[in-house]
C-alpha positions as CSV (number, residue, x, y, z in Angstrom):
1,X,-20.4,-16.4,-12.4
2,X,-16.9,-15.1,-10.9
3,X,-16.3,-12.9,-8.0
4,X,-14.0,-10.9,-10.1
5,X,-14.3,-10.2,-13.9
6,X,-11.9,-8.1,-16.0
7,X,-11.2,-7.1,-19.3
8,X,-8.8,-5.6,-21.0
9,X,-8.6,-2.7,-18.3
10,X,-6.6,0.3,-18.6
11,X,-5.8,2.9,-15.4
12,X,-3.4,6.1,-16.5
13,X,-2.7,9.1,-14.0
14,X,-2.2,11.7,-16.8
15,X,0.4,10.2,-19.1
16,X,1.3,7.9,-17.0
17,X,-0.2,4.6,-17.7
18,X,-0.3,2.8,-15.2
19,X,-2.2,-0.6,-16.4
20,X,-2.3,-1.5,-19.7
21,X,-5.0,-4.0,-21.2
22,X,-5.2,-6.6,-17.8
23,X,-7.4,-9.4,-18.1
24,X,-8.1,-11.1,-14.9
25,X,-11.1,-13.8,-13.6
26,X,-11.1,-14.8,-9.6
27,X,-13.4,-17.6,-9.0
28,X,-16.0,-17.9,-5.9
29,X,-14.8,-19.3,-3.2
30,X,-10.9,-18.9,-4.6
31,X,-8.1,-17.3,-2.6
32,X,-6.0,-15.0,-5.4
33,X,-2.6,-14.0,-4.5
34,X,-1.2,-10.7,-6.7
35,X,2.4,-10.8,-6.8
36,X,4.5,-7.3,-8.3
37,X,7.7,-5.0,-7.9
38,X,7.0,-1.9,-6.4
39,X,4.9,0.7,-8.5
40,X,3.3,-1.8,-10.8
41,X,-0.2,-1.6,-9.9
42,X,-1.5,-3.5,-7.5
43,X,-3.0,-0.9,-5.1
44,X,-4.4,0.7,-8.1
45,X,-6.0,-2.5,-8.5
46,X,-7.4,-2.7,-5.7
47,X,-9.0,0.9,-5.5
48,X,-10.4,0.3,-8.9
49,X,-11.9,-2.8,-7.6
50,X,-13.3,-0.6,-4.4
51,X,-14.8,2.2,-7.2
52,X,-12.1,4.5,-5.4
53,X,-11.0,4.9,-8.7
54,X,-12.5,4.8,-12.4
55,X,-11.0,2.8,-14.9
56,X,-9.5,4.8,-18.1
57,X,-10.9,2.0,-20.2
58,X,-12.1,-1.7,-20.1
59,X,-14.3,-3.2,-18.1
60,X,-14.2,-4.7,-14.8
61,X,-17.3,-6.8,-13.0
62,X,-18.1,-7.8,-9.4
63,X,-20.8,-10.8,-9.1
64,X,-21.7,-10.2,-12.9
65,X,-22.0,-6.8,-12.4
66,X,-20.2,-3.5,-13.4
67,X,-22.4,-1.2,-10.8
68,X,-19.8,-1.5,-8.3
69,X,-22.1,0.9,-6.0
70,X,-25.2,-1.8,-6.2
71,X,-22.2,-4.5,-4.7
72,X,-20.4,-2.6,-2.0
73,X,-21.7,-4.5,0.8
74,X,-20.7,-7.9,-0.1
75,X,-17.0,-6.2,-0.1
76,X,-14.7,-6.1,2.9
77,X,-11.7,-4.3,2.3
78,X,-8.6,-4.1,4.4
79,X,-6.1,-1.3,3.5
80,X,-2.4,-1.9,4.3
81,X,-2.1,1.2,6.2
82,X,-4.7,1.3,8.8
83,X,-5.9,4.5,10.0
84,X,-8.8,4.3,13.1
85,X,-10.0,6.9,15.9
86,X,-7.9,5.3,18.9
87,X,-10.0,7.2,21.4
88,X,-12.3,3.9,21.2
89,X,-12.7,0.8,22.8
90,X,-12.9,-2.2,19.9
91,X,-16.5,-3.0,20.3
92,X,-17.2,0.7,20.5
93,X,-16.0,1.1,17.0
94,X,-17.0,-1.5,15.4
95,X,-21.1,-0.8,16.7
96,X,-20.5,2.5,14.8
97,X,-18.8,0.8,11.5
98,X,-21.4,-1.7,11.7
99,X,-24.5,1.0,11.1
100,X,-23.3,1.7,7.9
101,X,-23.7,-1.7,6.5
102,X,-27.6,-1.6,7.7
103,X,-26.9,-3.3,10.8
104,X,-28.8,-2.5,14.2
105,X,-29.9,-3.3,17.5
106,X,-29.1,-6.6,18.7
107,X,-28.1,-7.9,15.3
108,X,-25.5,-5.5,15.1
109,X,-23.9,-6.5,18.9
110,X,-23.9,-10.3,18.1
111,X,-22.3,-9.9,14.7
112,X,-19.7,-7.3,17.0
113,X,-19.4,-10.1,19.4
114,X,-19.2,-12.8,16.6
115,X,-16.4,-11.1,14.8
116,X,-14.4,-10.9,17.6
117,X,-14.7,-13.8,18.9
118,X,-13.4,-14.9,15.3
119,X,-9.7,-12.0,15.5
120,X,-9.4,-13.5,19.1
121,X,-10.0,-9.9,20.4
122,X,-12.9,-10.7,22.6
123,X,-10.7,-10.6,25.7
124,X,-9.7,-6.6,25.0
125,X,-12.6,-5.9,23.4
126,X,-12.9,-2.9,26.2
127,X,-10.0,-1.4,25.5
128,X,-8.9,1.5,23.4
129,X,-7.9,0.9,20.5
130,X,-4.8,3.3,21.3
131,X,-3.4,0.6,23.6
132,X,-3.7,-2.2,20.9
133,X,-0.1,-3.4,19.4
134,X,0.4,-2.9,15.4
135,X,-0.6,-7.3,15.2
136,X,-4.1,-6.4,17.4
137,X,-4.5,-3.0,14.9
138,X,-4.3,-5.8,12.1
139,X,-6.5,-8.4,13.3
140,X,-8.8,-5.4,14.4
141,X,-8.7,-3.9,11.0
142,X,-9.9,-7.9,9.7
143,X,-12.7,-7.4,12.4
144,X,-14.2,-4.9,10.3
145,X,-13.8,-6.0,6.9
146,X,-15.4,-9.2,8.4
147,X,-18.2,-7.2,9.8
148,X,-21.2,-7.4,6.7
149,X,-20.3,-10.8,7.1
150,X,-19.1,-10.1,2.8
151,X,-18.7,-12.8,-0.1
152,X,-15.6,-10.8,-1.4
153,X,-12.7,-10.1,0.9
154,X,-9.8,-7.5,-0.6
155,X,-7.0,-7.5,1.3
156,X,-3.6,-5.3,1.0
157,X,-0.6,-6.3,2.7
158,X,-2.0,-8.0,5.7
159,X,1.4,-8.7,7.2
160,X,3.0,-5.5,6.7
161,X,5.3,-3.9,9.4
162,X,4.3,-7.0,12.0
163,X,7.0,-9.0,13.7
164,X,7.4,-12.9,13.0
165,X,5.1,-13.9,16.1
166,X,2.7,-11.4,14.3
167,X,3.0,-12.7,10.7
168,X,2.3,-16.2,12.1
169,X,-0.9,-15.1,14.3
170,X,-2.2,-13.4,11.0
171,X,-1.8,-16.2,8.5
172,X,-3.5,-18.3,10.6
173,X,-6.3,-16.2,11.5
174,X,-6.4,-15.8,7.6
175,X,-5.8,-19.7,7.0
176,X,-9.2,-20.3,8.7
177,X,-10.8,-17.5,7.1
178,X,-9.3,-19.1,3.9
179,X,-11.8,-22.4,5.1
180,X,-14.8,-20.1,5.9
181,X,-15.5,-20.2,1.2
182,X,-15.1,-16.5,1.5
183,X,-13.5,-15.1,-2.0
184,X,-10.0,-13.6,-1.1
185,X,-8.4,-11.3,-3.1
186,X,-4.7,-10.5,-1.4
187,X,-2.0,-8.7,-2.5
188,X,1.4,-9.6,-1.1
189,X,4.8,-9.6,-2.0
190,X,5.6,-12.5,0.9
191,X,6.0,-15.5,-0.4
192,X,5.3,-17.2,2.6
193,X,1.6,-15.6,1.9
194,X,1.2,-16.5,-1.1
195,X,2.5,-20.6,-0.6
196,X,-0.1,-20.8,2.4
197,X,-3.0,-19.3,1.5
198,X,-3.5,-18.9,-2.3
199,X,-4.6,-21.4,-4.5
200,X,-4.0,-19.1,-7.4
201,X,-1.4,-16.9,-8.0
202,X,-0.8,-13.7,-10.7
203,X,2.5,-12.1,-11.1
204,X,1.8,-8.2,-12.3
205,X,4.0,-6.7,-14.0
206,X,4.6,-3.9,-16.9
207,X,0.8,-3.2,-16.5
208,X,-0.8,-6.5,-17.1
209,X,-1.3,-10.3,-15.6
210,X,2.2,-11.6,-17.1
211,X,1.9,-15.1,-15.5
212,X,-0.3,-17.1,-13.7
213,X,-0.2,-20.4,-12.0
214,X,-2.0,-22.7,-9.7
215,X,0.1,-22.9,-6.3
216,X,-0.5,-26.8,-5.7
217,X,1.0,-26.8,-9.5
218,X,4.0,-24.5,-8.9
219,X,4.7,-26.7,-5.4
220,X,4.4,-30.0,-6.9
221,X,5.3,-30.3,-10.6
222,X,8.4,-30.9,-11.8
223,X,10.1,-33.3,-14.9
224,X,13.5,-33.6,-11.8
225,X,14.1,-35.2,-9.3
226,X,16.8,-34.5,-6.2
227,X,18.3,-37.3,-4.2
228,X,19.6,-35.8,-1.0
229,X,22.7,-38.3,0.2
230,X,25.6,-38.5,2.6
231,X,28.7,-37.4,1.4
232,X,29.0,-39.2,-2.4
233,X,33.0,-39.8,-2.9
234,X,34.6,-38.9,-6.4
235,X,34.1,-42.3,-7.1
236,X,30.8,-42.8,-6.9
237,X,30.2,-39.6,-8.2
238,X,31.9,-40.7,-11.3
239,X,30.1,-44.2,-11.1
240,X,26.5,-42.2,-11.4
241,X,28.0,-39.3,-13.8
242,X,28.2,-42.2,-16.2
243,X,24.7,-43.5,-16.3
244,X,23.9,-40.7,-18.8
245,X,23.8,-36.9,-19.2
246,X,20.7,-36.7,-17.1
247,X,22.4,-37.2,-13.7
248,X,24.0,-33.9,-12.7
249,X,25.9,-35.1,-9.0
250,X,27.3,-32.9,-5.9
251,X,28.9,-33.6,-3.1
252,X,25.7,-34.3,-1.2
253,X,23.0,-34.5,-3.7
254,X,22.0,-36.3,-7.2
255,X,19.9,-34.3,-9.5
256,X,17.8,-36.3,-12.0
257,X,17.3,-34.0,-15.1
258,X,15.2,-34.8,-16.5
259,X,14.3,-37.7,-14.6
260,X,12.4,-41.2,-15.8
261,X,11.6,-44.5,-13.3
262,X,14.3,-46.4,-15.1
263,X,16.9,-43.6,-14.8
264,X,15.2,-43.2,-10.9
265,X,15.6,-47.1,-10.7
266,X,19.7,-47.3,-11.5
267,X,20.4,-44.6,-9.5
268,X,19.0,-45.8,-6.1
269,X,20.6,-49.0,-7.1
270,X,23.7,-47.6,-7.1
271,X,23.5,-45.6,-4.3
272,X,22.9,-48.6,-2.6
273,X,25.3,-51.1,-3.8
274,X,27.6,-48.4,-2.6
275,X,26.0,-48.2,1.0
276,X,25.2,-44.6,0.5
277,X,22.8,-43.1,3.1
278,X,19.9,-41.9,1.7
279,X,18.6,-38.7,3.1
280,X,15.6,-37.8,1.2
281,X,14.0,-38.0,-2.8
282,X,11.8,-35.7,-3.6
283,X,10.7,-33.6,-7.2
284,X,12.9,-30.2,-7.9
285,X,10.7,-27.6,-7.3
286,X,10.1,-24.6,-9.5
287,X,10.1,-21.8,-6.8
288,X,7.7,-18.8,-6.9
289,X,10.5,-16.3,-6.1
290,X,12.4,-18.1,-9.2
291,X,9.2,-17.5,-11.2
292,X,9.0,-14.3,-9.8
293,X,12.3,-13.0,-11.2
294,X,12.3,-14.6,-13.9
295,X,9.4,-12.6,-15.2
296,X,10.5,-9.2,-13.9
297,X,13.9,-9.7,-16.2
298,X,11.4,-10.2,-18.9
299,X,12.3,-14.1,-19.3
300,X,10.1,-16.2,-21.4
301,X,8.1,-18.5,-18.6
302,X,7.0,-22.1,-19.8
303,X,3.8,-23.6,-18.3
304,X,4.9,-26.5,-15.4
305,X,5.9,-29.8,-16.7
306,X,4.2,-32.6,-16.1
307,X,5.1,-34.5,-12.8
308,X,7.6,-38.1,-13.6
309,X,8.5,-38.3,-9.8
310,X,8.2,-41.9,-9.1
311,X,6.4,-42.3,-5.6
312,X,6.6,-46.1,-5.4
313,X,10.2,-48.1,-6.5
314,X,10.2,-50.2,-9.8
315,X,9.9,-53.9,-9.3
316,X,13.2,-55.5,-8.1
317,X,14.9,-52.2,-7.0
318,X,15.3,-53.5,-3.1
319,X,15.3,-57.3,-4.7
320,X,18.0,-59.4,-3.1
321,X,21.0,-60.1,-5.4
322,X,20.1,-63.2,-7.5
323,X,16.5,-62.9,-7.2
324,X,14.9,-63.4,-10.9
325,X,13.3,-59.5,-10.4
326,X,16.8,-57.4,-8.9
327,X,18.2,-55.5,-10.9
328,X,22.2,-55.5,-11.9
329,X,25.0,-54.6,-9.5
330,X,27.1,-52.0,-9.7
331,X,30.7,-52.3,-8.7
332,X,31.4,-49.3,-6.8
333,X,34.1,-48.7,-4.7
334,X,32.7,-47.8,-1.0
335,X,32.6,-44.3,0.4
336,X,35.7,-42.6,1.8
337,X,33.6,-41.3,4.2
338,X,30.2,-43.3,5.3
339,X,29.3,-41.0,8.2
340,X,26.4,-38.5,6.7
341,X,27.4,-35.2,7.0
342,X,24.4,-32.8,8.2
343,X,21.5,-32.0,5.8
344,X,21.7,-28.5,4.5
345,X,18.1,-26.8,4.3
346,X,18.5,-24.0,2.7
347,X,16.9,-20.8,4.5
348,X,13.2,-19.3,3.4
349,X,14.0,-16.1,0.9
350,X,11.3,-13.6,0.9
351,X,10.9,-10.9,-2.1
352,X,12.1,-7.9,-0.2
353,X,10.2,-5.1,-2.0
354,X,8.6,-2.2,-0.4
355,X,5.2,-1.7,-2.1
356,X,3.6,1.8,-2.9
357,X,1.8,3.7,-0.1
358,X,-2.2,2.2,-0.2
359,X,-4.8,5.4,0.4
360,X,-7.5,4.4,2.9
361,X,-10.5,6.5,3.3
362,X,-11.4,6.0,7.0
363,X,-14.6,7.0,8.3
364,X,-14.2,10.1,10.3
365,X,-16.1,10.5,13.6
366,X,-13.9,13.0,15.1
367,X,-10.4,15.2,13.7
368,X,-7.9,12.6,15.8
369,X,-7.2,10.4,13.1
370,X,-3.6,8.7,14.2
371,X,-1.4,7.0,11.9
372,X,-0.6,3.2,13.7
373,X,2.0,3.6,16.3
């Protein structure tokens, strides 16, 4: 049985559809990253799967179930906009969450204790949540979702509006939740998010579950390889350019597309008859923000190809000349310039979208209810 079962689900405001026919399963035990441009659904998602909102049509399970009411407690849910009483110490609040979800007495002040301990708020636990930073506010707000101890975590945005030091703090705090076999459902439009912690990810767009990929898959599949070098001179360039229409050369990398061990093979060979430095070989990777786009311009997206990186050399490739097993020379002219320039890594691009406001019902113990500072 999966956490999350959906069919065919439909959500409109009026005339305004909103999602049209999504199909969607989550495992137990999964982490699901939901990637989308602004406006296409995924807090409506969410909600839906909260029972803040009914579905037009279609049907949409929790644990094998469609009472969503009968499986609110193994939920924890936390909003991207956070909204708490700040006239509260941590513990304070979360001893008055925590007797909604039938918890008492000292029960309810170890799990307090235990779910602090786990955020890494014990130390401030006494103080009011009005002094708390916006990356204590967020660990906080994991506190509570955490609190039931539930099977199914929903999480919107957990990152949002936190400063780098911040963003690390909460992806690891959610990296060990991620090792805890709780179900995680986030919704995201970091990438850094989705490559860490998701082992599933589901691009939404136009109202449905365009495209959807296993992360290890999208990180390590590829039918290319790319040989990062020192600086290759025209000649050598030229020298590999003729081994066939598969090698595609720069000034300081060989791209094997598509790439085979025997094609692999003479090209290392070459390199090194030519006493090029060799700086790294690894597959071409098909990135998720590439993915991304492509399926927001509405390009057709073909399933990963299978991996033909070769991990070990072929026989004879590092062979001394006239061994029985080494492979031919190649006369190449040496280098005009052997010194290796500096590697270039290109820079981490994040999907800069900003996401629809996400409602939060807060419980309400008194009228000061303060947006986060």
């Amino acid at each position: 049985m999966d956490a999350i079962e959906i069919e065919q689900l439909h959500k409109s405001y009026g005339d305004i559809s909103v999602l049209r026919g999504l199909n969607l399963s989550v495992p137990r035990g999964q982490v699901y990253g939901l990637l989308g441009p602004n406006g296409s659904g995924k807090s409506t998602l969410i909600h839906l799967l909260l029972g803040f909102l009914r579905p037009t049509k279609g049907t949409l399970r929790l644990f094998g179930t469609s009472d969503l009411e009968a499986v609110r407690g193994r939920i924890g849910y936390l909003p991207e906009r956070l909204r708490y009483h700040l006239r509260y110490t941590a513990r304070e609040y979360l001893r008055y969450l925590g007797q909604f979800s039938d918890l008492s007495g000292p029960g309810l002040a170890g799990r307090v204790e235990e779910v602090l301990g786990i955020v890494g708020l014990s130390d401030v636990a006494a103080r009011m949540l009005a002094t708390y930073s916006k990356g204590m506010l967020q660990r906080f707000g994991i506190a509570q979702a955490l609190l039931a101890n539930p099977e199914l975590l929903l999480i919107d945005e957990p990152t949002s509006g936190l400063d780098p030091a911040g963003q690390r703090e909460m992806l690891t705090l959610l990296a060990e939740l991620r090792s805890q076999n709780h179900t995680i459902f986030l919704a995201t439009h970091f990438l850094d998010e989705i490559d860490q912690l998701c082992d599933t990810v589901g691009i939404l767009f136009d109202g449905r579950i365009t495209t959807q990929i296993d992360v290890a898959t999208l990180r390590t599949t590829s039918h290319s390889a790319v040989i990062k070098t020192a600086l290759l001179a025209p000649a050598v360039q030229a020298q590999l350019s003729s081994l066939g229409a598969a090698v595609h050369t720069g000034e300081h990398e060989v791209t094997l597309q598509p790439n085979t061990p025997e094609l692999q093979a003479q090209v290392l060979r070459t390199l090194l008859d030519a006493s090029v430095p060799i700086i790294s070989l690894e597959p071409k990777r098909r990135s998720l923000e590439d993915l991304y786009m492509r399926v927001v311009r509405g390009e057709q997206v073909a399933p990963p190809e299978p991996l033909t990186f070769v991990d070990t050399p072929p026989p004879g490739l590092f062979a001394p000349p006239g061994h029985p097993d080494a492979l031919p020379s190649v006369a190449v002219p040496p280098p005009t310039d052997p010194v290796p320039a500096p590697g270039r890594s290109p820079g981490d691009t994040l999907l800069r979208e900003l996401l629809g406001n996400t409602g939060t019902a807060a419980t309400r113990r008194t009228d000061e209810e303060v947006q986060e500072p």
